[in-house]
MIMI-490553 format. One record per residue (C-alpha): residue number from 1; residue in three letters; x, y, z. Coordinates in Angstrom, 3 decimals. Example, Ala and Ser with C-alpha at 12.3 -4.5 7.8 and 13.67 -1.06 7.14 Angstrom:
2
+-----+------+----------+----------+----------+
!  nr ! rest !     east !    north !       up !
+-----+------+----------+----------+----------+
!   1 !  ALA !   12.300 !   -4.500 !    7.800 !
!   2 !  SER !   13.670 !   -1.060 !    7.140 !
+-----+------+----------+----------+----------+
This chain:
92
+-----+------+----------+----------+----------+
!  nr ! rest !     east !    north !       up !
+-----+------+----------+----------+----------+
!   1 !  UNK !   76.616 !   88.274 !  165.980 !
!   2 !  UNK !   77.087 !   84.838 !  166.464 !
!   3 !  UNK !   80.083 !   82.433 !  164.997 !
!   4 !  UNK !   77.579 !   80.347 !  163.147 !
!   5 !  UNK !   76.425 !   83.904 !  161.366 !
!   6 !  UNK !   79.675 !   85.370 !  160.656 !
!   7 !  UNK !   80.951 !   82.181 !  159.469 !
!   8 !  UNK !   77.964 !   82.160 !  156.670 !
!   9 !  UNK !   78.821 !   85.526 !  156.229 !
!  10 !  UNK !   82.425 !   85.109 !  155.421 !
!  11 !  UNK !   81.433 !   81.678 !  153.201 !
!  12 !  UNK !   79.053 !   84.252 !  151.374 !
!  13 !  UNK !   82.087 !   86.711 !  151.240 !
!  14 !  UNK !   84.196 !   84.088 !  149.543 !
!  15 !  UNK !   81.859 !   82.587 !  147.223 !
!  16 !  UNK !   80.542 !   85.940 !  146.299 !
!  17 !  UNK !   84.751 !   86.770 !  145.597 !
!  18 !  UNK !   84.928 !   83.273 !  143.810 !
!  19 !  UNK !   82.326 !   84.197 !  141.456 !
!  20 !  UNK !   83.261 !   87.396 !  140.564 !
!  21 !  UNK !   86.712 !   86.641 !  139.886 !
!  22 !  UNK !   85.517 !   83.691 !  137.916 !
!  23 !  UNK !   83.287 !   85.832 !  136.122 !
!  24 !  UNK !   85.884 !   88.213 !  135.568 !
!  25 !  UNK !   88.308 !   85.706 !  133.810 !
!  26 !  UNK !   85.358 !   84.428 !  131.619 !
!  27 !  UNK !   85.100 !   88.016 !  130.135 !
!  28 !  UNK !   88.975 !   88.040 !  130.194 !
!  29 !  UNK !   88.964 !   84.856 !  127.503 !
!  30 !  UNK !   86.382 !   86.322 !  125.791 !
!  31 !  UNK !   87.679 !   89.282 !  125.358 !
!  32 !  UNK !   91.226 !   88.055 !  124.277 !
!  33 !  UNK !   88.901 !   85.191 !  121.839 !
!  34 !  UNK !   87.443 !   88.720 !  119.973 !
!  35 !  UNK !   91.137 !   90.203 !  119.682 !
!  36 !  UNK !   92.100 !   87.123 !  117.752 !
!  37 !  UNK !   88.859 !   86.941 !  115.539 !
!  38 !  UNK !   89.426 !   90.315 !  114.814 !
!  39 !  UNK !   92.928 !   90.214 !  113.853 !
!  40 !  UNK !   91.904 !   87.692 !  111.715 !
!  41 !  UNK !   89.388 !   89.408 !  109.862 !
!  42 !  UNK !   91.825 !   92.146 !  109.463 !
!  43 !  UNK !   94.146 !   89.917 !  108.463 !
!  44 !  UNK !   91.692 !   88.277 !  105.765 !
!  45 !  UNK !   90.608 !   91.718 !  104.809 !
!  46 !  UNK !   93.881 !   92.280 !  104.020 !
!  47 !  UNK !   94.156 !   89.467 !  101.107 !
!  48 !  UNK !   91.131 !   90.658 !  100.131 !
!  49 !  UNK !   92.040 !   93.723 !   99.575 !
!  50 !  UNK !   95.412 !   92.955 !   97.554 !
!  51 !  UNK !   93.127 !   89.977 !   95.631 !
!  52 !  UNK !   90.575 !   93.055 !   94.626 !
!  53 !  UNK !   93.841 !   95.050 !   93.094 !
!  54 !  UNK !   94.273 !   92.467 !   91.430 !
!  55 !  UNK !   91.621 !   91.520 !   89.740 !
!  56 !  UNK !   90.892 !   95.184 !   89.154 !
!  57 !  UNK !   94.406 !   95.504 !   86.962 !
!  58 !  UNK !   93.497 !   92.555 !   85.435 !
!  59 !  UNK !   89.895 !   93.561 !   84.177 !
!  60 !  UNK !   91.905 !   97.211 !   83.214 !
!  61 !  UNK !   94.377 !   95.099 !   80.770 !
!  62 !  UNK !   91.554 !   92.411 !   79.387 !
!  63 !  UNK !   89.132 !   96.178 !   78.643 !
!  64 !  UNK !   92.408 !   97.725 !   76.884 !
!  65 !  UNK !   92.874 !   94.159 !   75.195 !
!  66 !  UNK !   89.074 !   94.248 !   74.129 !
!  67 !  UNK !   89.559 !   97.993 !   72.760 !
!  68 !  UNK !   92.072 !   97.048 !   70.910 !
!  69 !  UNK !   90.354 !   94.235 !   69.023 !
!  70 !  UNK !   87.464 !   96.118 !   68.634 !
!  71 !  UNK !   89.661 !   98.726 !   66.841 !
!  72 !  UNK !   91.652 !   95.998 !   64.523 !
!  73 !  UNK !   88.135 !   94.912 !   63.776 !
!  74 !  UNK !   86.590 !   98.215 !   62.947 !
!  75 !  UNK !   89.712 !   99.042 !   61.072 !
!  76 !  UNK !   89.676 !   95.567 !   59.120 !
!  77 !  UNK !   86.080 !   96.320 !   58.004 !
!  78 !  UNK !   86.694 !   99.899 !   56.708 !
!  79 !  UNK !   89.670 !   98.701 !   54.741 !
!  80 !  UNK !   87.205 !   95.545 !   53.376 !
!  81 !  UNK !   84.541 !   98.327 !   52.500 !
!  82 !  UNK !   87.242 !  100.078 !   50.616 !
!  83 !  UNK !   88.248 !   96.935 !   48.731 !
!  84 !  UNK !   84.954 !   95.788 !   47.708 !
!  85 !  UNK !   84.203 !   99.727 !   46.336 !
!  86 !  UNK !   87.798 !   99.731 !   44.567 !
!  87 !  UNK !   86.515 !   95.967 !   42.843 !
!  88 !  UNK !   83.237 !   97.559 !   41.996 !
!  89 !  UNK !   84.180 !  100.516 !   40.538 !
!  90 !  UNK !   86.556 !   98.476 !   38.457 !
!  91 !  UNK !   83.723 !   96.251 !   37.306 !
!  92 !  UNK !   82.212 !   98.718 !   36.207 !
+-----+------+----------+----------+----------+
């Protein structure tokens, strides 16, 4: 083999090497860049999660508020029926 050839050979070698290790630390970054997007989507899943407690006790209290009015009303309308038969009757 002659110098000329195995010199190619060895440039070839080390460019070959150079790529692959270049490559490698590419994937490397992007790998770590995923870990961080990731931890921040668990990290905003997270919030999301408390926010949707939340909001979920909070519609739980306004539906137990709203059942209650509904049953002050009901109960305001039976005791008006009852007044307006006790006025009639004693119109009569």
């Amino acid at each position: 083999m002659s110098s000329s050839l195995a010199i190619g050979m060895l440039l070839l070698r080390l460019v070959l090497d150079l790529w692959l290790f270049l490559k490698g630390s590419e994937w490397k970054e992007k790998a770590e860049n995923l870990q961080v997007e990731l931890q921040q989507c668990y990290k905003a899943q997270s919030r999301l999660s408390e926010q949707l407690v939340v909001e979920v006790a909070e519609s739980r209290a306004s539906k137990a508020l709203v059942q209650e009015k509904e049953n002050a009303v009901a109960d305001l309308q039976k005791e008006l029926t009852e007044l307006r038969l006790r006025h009639v009757s004693y119109a009569m």
